[in-house]
N, C-alpha and C positions, 0 to 999 in steps of 0.2 A: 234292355236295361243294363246287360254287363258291358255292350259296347260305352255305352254312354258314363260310366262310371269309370272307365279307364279312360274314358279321354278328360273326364273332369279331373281324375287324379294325375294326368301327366300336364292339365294347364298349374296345377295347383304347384305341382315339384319347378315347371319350369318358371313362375313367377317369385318363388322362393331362391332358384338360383338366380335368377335375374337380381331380386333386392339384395341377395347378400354382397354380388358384385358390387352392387352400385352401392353397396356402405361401406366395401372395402374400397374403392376408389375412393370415397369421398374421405376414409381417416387417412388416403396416402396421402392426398392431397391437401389435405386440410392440415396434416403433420408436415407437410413439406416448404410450405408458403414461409417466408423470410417474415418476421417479427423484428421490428425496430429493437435495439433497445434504447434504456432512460439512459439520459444524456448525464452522466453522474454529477452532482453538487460537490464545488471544488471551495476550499480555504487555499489561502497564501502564506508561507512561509517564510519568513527573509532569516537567513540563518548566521549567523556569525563563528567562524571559527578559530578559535586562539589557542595555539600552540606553546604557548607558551615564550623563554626565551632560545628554546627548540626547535624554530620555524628553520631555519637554512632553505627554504625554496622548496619544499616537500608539496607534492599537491597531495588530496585527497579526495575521499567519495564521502558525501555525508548522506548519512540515512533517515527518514519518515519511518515511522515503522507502527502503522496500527494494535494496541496492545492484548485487545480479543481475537482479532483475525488476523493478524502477522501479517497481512498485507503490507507490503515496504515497497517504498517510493525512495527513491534516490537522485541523485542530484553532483556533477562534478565539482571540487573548488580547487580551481588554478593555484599554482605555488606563489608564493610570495606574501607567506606567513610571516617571515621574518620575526617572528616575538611579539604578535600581536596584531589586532584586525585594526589596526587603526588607520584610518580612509587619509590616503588615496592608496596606500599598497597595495590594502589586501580588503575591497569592497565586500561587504556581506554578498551571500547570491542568491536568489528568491526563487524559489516553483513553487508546485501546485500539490496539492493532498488531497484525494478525497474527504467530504465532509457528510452529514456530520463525525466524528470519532474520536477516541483518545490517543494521542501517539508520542512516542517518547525518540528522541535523538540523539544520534551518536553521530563518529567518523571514525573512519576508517584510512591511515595513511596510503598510498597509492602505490609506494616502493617497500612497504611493508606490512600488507593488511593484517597480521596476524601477530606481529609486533608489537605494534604502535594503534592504537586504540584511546578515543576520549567521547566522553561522555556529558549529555546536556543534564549538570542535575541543580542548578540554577548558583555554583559557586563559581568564583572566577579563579582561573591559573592561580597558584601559588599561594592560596589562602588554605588556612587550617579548616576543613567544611567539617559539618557535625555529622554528613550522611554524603556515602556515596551513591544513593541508590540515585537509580535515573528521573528526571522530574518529566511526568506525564504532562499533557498539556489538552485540554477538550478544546476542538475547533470544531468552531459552526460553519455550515455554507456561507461566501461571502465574506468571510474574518478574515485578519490577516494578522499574524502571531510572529513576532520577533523571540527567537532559540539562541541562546551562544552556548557553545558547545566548545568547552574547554578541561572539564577533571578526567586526569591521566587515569583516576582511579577507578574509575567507575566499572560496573561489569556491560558487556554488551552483547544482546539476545541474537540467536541467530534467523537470519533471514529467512523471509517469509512464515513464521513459525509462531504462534500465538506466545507473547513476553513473558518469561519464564525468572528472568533476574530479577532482581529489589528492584521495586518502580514507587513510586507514590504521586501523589496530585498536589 
């Protein structure tokens, strides 16, 4: 009887390391297998930006900037501001945003990002505005959302960073 009691307690240890092997391989492998991800839902933005009669050929970087997750999209615009986006000089430029979200826009001049700074808060160059805060804009999958981004005044939130300046909708 005690022979046979220690052979059933060494099948019993040795099926117990056996299964835990075989659960540990299976969470490595099961942890390790590549998982797609979703292909993100994008809006269009075609952006316009006016300098004002301060264009002289300045390019800049203009910002997307989601206003709960700071997520910022950016976008180059070629110089030739000259004092205004009016087509053929200085064509609006269009990308892509993740959707759906709120996100509000700026620019940033390109020879003086820390300088020169304008903000989309729906006033045009040179008008007396009631508010500089920056104007939010909701974009759904699929939308396409026209921005001009022209007030010298406005504040503008720092990249990547959930929008911390006056914003409204």
């Amino acid at each position: 009887m005690d022979n046979w009691n220690t052979a059933h307690l060494a099948q019993i240890r040795n099926f117990r390391l056996k299964s835990t092997i075989l659960i540990l391989l299976t969470l490595l492998f099961v942890g390790c297998t590549p998982r797609e991800s979703p292909t993100p839902l994008l809006a269009t933005i075609i952006a316009a930006f006016d300098m004002g009669g301060g264009g002289a050929g300045f390019a800049a970087t203009i910002y997307a900037q989601e206003v709960g997750s700071g997520k910022t999209f950016h976008s180059f615009y070629p110089a030739g501001s000259h004092g205004g986006v009016v087509l053929p000089t200085s064509p609006p430029i269009v990308f892509t945003v993740e959707a759906p979200g709120t996100y509000v826009f700026y620019a940033r001049l390109i020879n003086e990002p820390d300088s020169y700074h304008f903000g989309a808060t729906g006033c045009l160059v040179a008008t007396d505005c009631p508010t500089s805060d920056l104007l939010a804009v909701d974009v759904e999958p699929g939308g396409t959302y026209n921005v001009y981004i022209g007030d010298r005044s406005a504040q503008i939130p720092i990249e990547d960073k959930p929008v911390t300046v006056p914003w409204h909708r």
